[in-house]
C-alpha positions in Angstrom: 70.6 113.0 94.1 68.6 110.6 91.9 66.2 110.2 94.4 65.6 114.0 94.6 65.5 114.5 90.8 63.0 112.0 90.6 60.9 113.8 93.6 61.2 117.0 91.5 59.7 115.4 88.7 56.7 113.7 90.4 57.6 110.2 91.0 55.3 108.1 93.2 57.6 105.4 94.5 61.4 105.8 94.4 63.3 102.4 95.7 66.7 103.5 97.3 69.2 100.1 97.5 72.6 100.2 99.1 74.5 98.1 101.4 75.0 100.8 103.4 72.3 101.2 105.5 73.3 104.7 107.2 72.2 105.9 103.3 68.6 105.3 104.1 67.4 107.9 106.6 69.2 110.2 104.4 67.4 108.3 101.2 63.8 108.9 102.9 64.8 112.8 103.4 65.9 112.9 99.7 62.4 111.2 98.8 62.8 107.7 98.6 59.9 105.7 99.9 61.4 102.3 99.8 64.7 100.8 100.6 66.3 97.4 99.8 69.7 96.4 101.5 71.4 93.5 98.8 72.9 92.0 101.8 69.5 91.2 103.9 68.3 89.5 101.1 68.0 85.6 99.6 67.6 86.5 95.7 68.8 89.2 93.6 67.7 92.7 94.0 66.1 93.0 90.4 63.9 89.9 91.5 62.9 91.7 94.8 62.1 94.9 92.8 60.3 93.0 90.1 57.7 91.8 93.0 58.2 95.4 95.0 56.6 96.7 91.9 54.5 94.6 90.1 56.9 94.1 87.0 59.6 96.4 87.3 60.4 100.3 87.8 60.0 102.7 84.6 63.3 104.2 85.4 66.1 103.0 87.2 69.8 105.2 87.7 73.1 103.3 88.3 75.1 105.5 90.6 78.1 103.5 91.6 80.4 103.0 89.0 80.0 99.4 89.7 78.8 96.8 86.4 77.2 94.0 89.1 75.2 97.1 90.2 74.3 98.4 86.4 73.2 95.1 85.6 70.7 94.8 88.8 69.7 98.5 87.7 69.0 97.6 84.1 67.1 94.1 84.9 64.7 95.9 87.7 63.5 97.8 84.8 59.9 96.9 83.1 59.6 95.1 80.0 58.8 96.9 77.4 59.2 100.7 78.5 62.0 100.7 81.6 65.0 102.9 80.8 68.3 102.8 82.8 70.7 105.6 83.2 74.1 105.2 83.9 75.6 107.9 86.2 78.2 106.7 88.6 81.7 106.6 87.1 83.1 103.3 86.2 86.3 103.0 86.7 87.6 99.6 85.1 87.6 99.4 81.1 85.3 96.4 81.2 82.6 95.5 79.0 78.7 96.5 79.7 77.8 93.4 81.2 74.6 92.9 78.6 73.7 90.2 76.0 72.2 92.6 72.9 69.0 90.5 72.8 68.4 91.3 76.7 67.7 94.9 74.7 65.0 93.8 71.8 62.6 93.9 75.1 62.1 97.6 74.5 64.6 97.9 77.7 66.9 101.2 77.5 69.9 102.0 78.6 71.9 105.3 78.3 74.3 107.6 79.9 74.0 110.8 81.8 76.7 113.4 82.8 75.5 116.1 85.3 71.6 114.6 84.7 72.3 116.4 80.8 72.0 119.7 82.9 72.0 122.5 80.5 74.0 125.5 82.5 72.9 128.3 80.0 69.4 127.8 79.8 68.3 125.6 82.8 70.2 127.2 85.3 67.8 130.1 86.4 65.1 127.7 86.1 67.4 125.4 89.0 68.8 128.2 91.3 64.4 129.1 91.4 63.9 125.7 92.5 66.5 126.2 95.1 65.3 129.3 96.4 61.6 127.9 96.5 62.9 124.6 98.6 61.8 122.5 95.9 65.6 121.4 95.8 67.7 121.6 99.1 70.8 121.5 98.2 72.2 121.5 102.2 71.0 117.9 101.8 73.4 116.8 99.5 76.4 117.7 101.8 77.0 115.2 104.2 80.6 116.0 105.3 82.7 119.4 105.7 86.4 119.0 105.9 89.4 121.2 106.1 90.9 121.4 103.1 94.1 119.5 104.5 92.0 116.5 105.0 91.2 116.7 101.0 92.5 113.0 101.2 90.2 111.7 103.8 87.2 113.3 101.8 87.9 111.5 98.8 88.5 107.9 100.5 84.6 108.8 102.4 83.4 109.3 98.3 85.4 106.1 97.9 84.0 104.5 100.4 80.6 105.3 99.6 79.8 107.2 103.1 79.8 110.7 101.6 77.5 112.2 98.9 79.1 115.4 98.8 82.2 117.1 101.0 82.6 120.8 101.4 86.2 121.6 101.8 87.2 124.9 103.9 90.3 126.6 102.8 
């Protein structure tokens, strides 16, 4: 979903990383031109996108829920301008794993529920998009379930091998 917001919005180069790598043919139809699985490498990710990109990606969006993950997210930012967004839910009361100087960079970070969607006024604006194929929302769905197998579609979100499940009463 990040990858096709950013698409909408013109970017040039969108860097998809997951460790599961069934995400990424779905990640290059959503618009991602480049994809990093953590496991296949020797270093860490931010250090991989740091070279990827010649100092780091403007924006970067932390859809896991997972503070190892935010932190990679925040550090593949650029120096000076790069802005994280937090949107996975996170589920542990920890601590945002940052030292407040790593911030005096000009690095941001904020949070982001439903991409600050704004139903009232945005929404024709969206369901146009829709209808013009500039957003395909089919392509979010990856599983449809009866609804007695509710249980089975939240363990694939769990799992990380659904984006979205379509339950059938």
């Amino acid at each position: 979903q990040a990858a096709a917001g950013a698409r909408a919005r013109g970017a040039s180069r969108i860097v998809g990383v997951d460790i599961n790598k069934e995400k990424f043919t779905k990640g290059e139809v959503m618009g991602m031109t480049d994809f990093i699985n953590p496991k296949d490498l020797s270093r860490p990710v931010h250090e991989e996108i740091k070279e990827l990109t010649d100092g780091g990606v403007d924006y970067s969006f932390e859809c896991s829920g997972n503070l190892d993950v935010l932190r990679e997210a925040f550090l593949s930012t650029h120096d000076g301008w790069g802005l994280t967004v937090i949107l996975g839910i996170h589920p542990s009361p920890r601590l945002m794993p940052f030292h407040p100087m790593e911030l005096f960079d000009g690095r941001r970070i904020t949070g982001s529920v439903f991409g600050d969607f704004k139903g009232k006024t945005q929404l024709p604006h969206f369901a146009e998009e829709c209808m013009r194929g500039v957003i395909n929302l089919d392509e979010f769905i990856t599983h449809e379930l009866p609804f007695s197998k509710i249980n089975e579609a939240f363990q694939l979100l769990i799992e990380g091998k659904s984006l979205r499940c379509v339950l059938k009463l």
